[in-house]
ZAKOL-655560 format. One line per 4 residues: for each residue z, y, x of N, C-alpha, C. Coordinates in nm, 2 decimals. Layout:
// residues N
Z/Y/X/Z/Y/X/Z/Y/X | ... $
***
This chain:
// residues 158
5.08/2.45/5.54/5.14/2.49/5.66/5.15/2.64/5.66 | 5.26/2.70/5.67/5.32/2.85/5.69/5.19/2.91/5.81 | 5.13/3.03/5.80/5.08/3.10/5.92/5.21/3.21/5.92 | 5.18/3.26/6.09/5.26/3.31/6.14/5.21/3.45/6.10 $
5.25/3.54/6.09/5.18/3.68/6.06/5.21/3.80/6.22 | 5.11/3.84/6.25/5.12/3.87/6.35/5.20/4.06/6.35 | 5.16/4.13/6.45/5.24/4.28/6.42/5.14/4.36/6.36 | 5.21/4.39/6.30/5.06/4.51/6.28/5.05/4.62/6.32 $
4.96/4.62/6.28/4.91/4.79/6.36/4.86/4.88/6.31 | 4.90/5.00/6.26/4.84/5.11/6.21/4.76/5.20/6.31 | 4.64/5.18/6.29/4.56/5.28/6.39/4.57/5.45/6.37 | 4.58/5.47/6.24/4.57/5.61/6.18/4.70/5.69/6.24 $
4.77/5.60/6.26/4.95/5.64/6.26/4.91/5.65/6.45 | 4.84/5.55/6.52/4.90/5.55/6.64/4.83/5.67/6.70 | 4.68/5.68/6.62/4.63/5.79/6.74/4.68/5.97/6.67 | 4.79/5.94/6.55/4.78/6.08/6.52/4.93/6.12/6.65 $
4.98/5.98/6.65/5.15/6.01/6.73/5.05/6.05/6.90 | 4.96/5.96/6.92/4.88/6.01/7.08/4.87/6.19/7.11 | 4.77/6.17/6.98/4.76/6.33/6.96/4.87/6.44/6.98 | 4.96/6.37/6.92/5.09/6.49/6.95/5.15/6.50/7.03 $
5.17/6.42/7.10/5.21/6.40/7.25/5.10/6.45/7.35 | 4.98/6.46/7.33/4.89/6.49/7.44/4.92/6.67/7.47 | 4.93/6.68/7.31/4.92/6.82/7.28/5.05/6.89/7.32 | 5.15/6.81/7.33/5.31/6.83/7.37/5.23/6.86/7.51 $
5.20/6.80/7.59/5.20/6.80/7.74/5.15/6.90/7.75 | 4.99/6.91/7.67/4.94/7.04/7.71/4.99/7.18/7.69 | 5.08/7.18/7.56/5.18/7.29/7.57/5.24/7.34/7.66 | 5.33/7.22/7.74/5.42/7.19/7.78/5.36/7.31/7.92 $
5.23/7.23/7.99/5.21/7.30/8.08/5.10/7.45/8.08 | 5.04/7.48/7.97/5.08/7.63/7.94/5.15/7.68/7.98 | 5.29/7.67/7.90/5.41/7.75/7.92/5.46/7.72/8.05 | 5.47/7.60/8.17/5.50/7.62/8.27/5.41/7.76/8.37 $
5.26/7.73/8.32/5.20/7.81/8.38/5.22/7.96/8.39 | 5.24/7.96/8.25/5.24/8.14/8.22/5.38/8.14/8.30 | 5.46/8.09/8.25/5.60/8.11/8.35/5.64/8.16/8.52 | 5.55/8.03/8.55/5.47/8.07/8.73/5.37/8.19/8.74 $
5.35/8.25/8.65/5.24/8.33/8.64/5.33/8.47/8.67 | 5.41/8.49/8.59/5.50/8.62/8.55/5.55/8.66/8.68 | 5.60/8.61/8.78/5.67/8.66/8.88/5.53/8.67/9.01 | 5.47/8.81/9.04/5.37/8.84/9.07/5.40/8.80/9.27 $
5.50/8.75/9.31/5.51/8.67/9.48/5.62/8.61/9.46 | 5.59/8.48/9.52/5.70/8.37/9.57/5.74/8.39/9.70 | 5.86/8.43/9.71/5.91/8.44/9.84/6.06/8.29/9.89 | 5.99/8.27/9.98/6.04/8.11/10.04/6.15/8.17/10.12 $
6.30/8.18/10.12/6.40/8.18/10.24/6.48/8.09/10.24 | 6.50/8.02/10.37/6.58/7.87/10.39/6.67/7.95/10.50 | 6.78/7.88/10.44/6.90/7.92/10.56/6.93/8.08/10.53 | 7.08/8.06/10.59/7.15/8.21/10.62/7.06/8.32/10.66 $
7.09/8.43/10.65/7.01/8.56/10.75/7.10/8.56/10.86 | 7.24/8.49/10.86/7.36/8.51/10.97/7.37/8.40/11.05 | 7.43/8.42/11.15/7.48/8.31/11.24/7.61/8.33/11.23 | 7.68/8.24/11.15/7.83/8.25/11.13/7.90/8.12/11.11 $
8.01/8.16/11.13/8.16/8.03/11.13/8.20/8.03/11.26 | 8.23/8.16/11.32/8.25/8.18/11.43/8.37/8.26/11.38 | 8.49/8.19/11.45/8.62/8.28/11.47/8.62/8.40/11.58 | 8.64/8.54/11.52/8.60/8.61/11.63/8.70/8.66/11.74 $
8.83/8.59/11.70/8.95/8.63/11.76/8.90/8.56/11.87 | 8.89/8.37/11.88/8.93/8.28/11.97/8.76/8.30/12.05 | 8.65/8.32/12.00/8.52/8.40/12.05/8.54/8.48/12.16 | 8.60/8.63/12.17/8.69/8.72/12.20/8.75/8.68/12.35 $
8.85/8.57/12.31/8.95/8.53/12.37/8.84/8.48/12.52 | 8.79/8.39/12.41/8.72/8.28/12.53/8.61/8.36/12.66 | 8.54/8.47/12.58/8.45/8.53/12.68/8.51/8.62/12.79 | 8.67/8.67/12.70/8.76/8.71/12.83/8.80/8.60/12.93 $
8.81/8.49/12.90/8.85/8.43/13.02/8.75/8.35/13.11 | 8.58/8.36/13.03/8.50/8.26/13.12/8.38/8.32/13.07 | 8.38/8.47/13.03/8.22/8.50/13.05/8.16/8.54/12.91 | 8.04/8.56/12.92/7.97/8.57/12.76/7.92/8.41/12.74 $
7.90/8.44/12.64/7.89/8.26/12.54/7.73/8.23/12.52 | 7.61/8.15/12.56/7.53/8.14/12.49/7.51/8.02/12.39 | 7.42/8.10/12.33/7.43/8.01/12.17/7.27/7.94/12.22 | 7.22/7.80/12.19/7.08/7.75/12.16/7.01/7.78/12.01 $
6.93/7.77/12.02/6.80/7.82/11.88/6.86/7.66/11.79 | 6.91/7.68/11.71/6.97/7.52/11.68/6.85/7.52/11.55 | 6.77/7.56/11.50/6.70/7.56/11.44/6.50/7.51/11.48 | 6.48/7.53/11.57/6.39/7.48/11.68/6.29/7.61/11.64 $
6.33/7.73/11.64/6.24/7.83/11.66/6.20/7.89/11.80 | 6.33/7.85/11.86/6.31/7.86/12.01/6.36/8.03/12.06 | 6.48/8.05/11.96/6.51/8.17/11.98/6.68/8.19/12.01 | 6.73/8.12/12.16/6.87/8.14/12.23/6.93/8.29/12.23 $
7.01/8.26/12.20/7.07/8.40/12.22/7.23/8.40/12.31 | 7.29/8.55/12.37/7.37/8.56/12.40/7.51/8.61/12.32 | 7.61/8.62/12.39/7.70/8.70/12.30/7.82/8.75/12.41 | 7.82/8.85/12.36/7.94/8.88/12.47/8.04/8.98/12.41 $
8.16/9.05/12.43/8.28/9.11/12.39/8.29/9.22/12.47 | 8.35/9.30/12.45/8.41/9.39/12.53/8.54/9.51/12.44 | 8.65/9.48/12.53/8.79/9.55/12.45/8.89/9.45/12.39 | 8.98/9.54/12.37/9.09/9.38/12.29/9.07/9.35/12.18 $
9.03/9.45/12.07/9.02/9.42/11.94/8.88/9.31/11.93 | 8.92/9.23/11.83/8.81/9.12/11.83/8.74/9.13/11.69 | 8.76/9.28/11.60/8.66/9.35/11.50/8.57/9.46/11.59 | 8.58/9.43/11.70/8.47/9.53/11.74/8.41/9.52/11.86 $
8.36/9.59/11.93/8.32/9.54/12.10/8.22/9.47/12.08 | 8.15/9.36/11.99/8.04/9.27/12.06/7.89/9.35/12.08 | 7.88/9.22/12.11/7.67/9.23/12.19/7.64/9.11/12.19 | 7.53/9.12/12.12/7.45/8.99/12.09/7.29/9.04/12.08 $
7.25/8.92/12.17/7.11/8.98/12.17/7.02/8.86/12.25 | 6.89/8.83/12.23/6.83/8.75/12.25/6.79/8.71/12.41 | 6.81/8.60/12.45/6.81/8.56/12.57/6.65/8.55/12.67 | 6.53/8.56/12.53/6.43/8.60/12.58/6.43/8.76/12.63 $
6.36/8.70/12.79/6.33/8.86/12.82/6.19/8.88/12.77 | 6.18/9.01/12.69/6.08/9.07/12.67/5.94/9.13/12.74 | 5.88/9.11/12.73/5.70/9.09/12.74/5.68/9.02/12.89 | 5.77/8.91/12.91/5.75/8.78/12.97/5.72/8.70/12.93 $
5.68/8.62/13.02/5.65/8.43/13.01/5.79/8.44/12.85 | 5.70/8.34/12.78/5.83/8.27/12.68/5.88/8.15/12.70 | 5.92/8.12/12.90/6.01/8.03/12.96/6.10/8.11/13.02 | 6.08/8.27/13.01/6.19/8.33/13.16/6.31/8.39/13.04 $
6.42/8.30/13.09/6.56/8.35/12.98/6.60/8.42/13.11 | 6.73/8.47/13.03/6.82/8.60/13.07/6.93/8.45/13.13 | 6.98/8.45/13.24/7.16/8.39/13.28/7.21/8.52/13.33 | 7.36/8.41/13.32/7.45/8.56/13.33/7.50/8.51/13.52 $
7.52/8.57/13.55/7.58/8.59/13.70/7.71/8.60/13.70 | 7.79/8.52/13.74/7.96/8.56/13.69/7.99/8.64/13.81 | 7.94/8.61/13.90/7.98/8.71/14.03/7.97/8.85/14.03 | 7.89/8.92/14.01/7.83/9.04/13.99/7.78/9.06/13.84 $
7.88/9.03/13.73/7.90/9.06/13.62/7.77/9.13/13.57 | 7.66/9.10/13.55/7.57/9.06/13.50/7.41/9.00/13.44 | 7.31/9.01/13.38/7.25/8.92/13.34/7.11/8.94/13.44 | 7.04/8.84/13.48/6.93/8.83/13.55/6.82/8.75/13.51 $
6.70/8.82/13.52/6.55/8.70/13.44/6.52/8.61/13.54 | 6.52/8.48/13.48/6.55/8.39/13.51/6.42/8.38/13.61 | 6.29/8.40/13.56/6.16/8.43/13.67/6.15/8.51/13.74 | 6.24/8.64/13.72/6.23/8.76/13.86/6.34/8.81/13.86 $
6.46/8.73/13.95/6.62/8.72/14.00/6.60/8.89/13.99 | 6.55/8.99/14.06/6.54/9.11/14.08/6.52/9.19/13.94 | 6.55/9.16/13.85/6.52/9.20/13.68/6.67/9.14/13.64 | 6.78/9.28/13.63/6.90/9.30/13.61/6.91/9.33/13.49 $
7.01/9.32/13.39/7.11/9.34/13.30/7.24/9.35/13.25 | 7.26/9.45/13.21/7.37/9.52/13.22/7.48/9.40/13.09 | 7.62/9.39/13.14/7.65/9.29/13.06/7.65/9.30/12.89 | 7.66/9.44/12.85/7.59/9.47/12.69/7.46/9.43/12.63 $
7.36/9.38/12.75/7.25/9.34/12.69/7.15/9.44/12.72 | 7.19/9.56/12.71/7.11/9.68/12.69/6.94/9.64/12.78 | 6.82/9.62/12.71/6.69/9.60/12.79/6.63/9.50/12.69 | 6.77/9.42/12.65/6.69/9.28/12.56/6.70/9.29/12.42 $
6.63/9.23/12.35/6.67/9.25/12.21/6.78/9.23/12.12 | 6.85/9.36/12.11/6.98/9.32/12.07/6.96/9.27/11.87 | 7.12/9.24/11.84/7.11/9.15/11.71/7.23/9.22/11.65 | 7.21/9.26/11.52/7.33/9.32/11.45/7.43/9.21/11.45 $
7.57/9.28/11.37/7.68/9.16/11.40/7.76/9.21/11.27 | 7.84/9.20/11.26/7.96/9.25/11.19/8.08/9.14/11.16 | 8.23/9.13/11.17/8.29/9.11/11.15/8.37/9.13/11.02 | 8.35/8.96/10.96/8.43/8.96/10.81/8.52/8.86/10.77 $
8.65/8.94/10.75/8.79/8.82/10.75/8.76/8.75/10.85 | 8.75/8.80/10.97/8.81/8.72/11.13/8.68/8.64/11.16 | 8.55/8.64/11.11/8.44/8.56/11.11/8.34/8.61/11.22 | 8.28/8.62/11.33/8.19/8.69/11.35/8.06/8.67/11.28 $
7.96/8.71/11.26/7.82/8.68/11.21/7.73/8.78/11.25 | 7.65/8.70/11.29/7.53/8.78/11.39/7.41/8.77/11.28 | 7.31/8.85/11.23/7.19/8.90/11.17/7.10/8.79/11.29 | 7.05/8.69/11.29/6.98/8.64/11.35/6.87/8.60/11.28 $
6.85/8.61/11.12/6.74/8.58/11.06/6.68/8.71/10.99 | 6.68/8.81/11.04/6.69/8.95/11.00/6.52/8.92/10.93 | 6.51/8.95/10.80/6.40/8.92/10.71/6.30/9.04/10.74 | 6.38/9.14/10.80/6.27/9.26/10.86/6.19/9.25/10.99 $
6.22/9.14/11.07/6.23/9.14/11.29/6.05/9.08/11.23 | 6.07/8.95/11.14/5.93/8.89/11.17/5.83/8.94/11.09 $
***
């Protein structure tokens, strides 16, 4: 009666292939280390530094006919901001600047007053602003190919 012959196995062969592969890895992560090693700080930035995709013509347009515009912290840092125009050209004129009033409660925002054209703290009615912002923290801007974009993640503020 035939026996069946089973697989064989070379021991010498399997632990020299282990070996090289152990040694692969260990290589492997050497060279990742030294790699992570060479650049002496990791610096983490998520997201734009700008607040943009804003057409600044129809922006412009709109605050002429119903005021300045506020934006929410759409990121949940909890930092609203305003924006407003002034002049015809819609490459120049803005103000943008943060709707916290400064060394207040961080619940008392700035509204705007459409009556008496301009902005009041929201906790002391009697704490006025002029409709440029001028008191609150204002925010760079600049206008590029008709875009507005506001510096809202300015990598220098925090």
């Amino acid at each position: 009666m035939p026996v069946a012959q089973g697989v064989s196995f070379d021991t010498r062969r399997a632990v020299l292939i282990g070996l090289a592969g152990l040694a692969s890895a260990v290589g492997l992560l050497v060279l990742m280390l030294w790699l992570a090693g060479s650049k002496p700080s990791l610096e983490v930035r998520l997201g734009d530094s700008d607040f943009r995709g804003i057409d600044a013509a129809d922006l412009a347009e709109e605050i002429a006919d119903n005021g300045p515009v506020p934006f929410p912290d759409l990121v949940g840092r909890d930092r609203p901001i305003w924006v407003t125009h002034a002049g015809a050209d819609p490459t120049t004129g803005w103000f943008a600047f943060f709707a916290r009033v400064p060394g207040v409660s961080a619940d008392c925002l700035v509204q705007w007053d459409a009556d008496q054209h301009l902005f009041f703290d929201s906790c002391e009615p009697s704490a006025t602003f002029p409709p440029d912002g001028a008191g609150l923290e204002q925010l760079a801007w600049r206008v590029e190919g008709g875009e507005l974009r506001i510096a809202i993640n300015d990598p220098d503020r925090d």
